[in-house]
C-alpha positions as CSV (number, residue, x, y, z in Angstrom):
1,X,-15.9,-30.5,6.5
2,X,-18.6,-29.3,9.4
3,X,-15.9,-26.8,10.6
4,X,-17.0,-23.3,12.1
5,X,-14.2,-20.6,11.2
6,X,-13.8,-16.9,12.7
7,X,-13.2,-14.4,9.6
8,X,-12.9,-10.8,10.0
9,X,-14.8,-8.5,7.4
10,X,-13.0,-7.7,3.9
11,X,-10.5,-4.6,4.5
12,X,-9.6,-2.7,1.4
13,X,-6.8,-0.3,1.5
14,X,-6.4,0.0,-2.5
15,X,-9.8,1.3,-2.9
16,X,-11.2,3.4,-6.1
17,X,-12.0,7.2,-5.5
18,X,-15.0,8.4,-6.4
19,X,-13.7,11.5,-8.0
20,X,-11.7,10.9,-10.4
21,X,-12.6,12.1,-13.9
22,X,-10.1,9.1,-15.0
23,X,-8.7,6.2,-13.5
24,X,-5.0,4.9,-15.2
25,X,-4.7,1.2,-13.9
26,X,-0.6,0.9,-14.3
27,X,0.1,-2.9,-13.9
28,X,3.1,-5.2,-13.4
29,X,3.5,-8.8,-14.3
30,X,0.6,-10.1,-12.0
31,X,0.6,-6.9,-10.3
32,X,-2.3,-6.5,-12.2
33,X,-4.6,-8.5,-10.2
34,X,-6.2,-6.3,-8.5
35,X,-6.7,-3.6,-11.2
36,X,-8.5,-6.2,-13.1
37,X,-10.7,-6.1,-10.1
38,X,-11.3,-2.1,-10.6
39,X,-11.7,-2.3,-14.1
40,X,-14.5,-4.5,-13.4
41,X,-16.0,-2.0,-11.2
42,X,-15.2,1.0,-13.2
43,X,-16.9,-0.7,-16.3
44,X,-19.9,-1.4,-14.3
45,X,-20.6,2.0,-12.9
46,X,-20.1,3.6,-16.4
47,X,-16.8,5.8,-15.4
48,X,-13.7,6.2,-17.9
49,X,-10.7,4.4,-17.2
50,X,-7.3,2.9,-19.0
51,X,-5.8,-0.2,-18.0
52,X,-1.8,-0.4,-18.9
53,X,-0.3,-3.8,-18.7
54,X,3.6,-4.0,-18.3
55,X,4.5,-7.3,-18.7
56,X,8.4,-9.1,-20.6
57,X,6.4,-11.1,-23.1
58,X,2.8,-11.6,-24.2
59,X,3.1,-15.2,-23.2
60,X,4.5,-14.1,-19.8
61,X,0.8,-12.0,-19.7
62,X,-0.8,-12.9,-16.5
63,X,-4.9,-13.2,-17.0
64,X,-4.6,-12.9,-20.9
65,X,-7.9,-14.3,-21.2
66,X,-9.7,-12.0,-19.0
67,X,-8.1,-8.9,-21.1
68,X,-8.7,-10.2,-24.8
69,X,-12.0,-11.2,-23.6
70,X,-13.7,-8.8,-21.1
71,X,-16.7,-6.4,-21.8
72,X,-14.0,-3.4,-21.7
73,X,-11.3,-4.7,-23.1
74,X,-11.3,-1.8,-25.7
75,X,-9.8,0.5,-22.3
76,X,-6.7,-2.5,-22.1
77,X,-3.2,-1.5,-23.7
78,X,-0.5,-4.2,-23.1
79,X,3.1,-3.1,-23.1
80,X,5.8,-5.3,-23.6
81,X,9.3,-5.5,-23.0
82,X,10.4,-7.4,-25.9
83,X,8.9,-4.4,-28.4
84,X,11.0,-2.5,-30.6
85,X,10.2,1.0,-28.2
86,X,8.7,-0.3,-25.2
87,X,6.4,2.1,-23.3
88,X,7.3,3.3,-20.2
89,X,4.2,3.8,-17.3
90,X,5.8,7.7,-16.9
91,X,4.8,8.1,-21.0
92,X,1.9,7.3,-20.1
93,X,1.1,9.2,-17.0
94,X,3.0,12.5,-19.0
95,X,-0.3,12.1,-21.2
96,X,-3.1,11.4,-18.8
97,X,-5.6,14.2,-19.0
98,X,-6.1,16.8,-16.1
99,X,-7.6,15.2,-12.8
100,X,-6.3,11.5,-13.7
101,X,-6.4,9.3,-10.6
102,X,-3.7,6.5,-11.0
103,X,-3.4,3.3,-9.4
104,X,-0.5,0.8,-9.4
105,X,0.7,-2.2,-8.4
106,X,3.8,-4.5,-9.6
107,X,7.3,-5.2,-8.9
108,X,9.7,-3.4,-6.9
109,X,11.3,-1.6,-9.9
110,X,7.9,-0.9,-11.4
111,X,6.6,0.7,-8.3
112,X,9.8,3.0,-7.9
113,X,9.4,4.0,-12.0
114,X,5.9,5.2,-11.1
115,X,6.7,7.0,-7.7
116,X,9.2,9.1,-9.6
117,X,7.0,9.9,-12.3
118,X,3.9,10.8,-10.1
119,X,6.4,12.7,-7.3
120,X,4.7,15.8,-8.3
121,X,1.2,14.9,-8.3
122,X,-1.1,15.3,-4.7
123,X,-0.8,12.6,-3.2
124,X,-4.8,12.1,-3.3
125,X,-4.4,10.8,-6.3
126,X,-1.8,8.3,-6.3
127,X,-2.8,5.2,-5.0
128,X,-0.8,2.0,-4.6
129,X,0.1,-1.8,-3.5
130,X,3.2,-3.5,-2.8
131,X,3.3,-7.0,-3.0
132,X,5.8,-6.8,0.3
133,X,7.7,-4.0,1.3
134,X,10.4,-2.6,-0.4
135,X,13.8,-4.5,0.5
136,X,16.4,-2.0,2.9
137,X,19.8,-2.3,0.5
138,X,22.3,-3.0,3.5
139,X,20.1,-4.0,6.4
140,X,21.5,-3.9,10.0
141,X,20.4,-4.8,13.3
142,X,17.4,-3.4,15.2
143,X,19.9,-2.9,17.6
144,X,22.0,-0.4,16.2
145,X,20.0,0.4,13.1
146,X,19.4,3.7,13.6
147,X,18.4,6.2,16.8
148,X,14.6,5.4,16.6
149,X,15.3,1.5,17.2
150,X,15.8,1.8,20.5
151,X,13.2,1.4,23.8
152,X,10.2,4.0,24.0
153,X,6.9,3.7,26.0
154,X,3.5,3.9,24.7
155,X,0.8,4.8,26.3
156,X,-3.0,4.2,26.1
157,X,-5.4,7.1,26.6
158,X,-8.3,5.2,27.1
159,X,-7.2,2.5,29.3
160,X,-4.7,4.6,31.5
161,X,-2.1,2.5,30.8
162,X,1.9,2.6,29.8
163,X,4.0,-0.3,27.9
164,X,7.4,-0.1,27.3
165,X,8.5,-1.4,24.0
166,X,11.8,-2.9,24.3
167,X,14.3,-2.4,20.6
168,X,13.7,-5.7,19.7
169,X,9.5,-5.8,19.6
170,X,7.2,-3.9,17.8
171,X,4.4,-1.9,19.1
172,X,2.1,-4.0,18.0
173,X,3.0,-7.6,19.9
174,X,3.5,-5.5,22.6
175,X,-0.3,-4.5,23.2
176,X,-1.0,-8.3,22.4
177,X,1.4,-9.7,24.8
178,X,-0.5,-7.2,27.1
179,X,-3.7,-8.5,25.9
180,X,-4.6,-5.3,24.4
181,X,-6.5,-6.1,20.6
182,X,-4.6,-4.8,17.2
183,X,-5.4,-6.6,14.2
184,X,-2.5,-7.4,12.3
185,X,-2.4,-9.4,8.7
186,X,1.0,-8.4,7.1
187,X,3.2,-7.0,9.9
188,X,5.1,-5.3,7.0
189,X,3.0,-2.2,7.1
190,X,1.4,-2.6,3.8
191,X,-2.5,-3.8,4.7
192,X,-3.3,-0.9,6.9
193,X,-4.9,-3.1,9.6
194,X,-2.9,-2.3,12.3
195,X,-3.1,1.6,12.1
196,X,-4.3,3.3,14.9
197,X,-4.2,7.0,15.7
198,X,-1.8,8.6,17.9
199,X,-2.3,11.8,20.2
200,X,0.9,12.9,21.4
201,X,4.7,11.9,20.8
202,X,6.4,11.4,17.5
203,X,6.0,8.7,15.3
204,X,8.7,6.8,13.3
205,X,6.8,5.9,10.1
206,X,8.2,2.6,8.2
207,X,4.6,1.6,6.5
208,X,3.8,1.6,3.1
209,X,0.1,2.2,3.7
210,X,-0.3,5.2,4.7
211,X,-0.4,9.1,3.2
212,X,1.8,11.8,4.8
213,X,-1.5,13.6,5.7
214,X,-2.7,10.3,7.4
215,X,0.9,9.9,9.1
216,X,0.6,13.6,10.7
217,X,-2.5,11.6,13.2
218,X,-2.0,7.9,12.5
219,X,1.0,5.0,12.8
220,X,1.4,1.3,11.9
221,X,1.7,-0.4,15.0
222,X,3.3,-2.9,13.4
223,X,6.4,-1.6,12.0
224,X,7.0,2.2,13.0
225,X,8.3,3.0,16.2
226,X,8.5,5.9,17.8
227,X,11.4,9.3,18.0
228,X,10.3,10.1,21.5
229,X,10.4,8.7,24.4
230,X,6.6,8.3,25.5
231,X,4.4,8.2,22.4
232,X,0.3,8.0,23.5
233,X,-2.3,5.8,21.2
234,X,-6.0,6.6,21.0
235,X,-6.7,3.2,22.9
């Protein structure tokens, strides 16, 4: 009680478009959390919208209340695993109309089912959240993972100055060893708050958060790493 705490503003990397003739929410388990969130928002501004639930059972249904209950819980269709012909999310993003956004979030599985299905839509409208990033099936050690996890140097424009970034560290607690600010929340490269743009070099991209367009300028100090051997940062 009587405490004083520093907080940084809300960051949302899973936000709405505001194009999108249609939003598809595609949710799994309690992935749909934050769809629930959007559906609330879509409602309220008046724009169309579906929210697909994916869940085992109806009693395993997370926030049942708030979908039986809510002002639009005529747009809600709950999908179970336990039916006699479950529906798949790609069944129902076959059948979205023309110009559908979709948004997902869920379980590992559930997010791979979708990213086939919506391979050949642009990628402006696919939008997504992991829960944590996918798991590497045989991991190995920085070490002698691949060519990329080796030492590099970064350098800042702005401050005229070069780091090297030993095999074993990231980018990003190298600039704050070097008392250089990055924000940094997951350090998985799913929250998007340590991206920061790059002018020269070639990135090694291992986020989740960002689009191939936004890779060809930007890179998750917190997980990527770099191909060559100097790579310069707009700081």
């Amino acid at each position: 009680m009587g405490c004083e705490l520093q907080i940084s503003a809300p960051r949302n990397v899973f936000a709405l478009s505001d194009t999108a003739c249609h939003a598809l929410l595609l949710g799994g388990g309690i992935g749909i959390t934050p769809l629930v969130a959007m559906a609330h928002q879509l409602h309220q501004v008046g724009r169309q919208f579906t929210l697909a639930v994916f869940a085992r059972t109806r009693e395993s249904l997370p926030l049942r209340t708030i979908l039986e209950n809510s002002a639009w819980r005529h747009c809600v269709s709950v999908h179970l695993d336990d039916e006699a012909e479950p529906v798949r999310p790609a069944d129902l993003i076959e059948r979205s109309p023309l110009g559908c956004h979709v948004y997902f979030c869920g379980p590992a599985g559930f997010m791979e089912g979708v990213q086939q299905a919506t391979k050949h839509w642009s990628p402006d409208r696919v939008h997504f959240e992991y829960f944590q990033a996918p798991a590497v099936s045989a991991p190995v050690p920085l070490t002698t993972a691949e060519p990329t996890a080796r030492s590099f140097n970064v350098h800042l424009a702005r401050r005229n100055m070069t780091l090297a970034v030993p095999h074993n560290q990231t980018i990003a607690h190298v600039l704050q060893s070097a008392g250089v600010p990055v924000d940094t929340v997951c350090e998985q490269g799913i929250c998007g708050s340590c991206v920061t743009p790059y002018l020269e070099g070639h990135p090694a991209h291992k986020d989740m958060c960002l689009a191939e367009s936004e890779r060809a300028s930007n890179i998750a100090l917190c997980c990527s790493r770099s191909v060559s051997d100097l790579l310069t940062l707009d700081l």
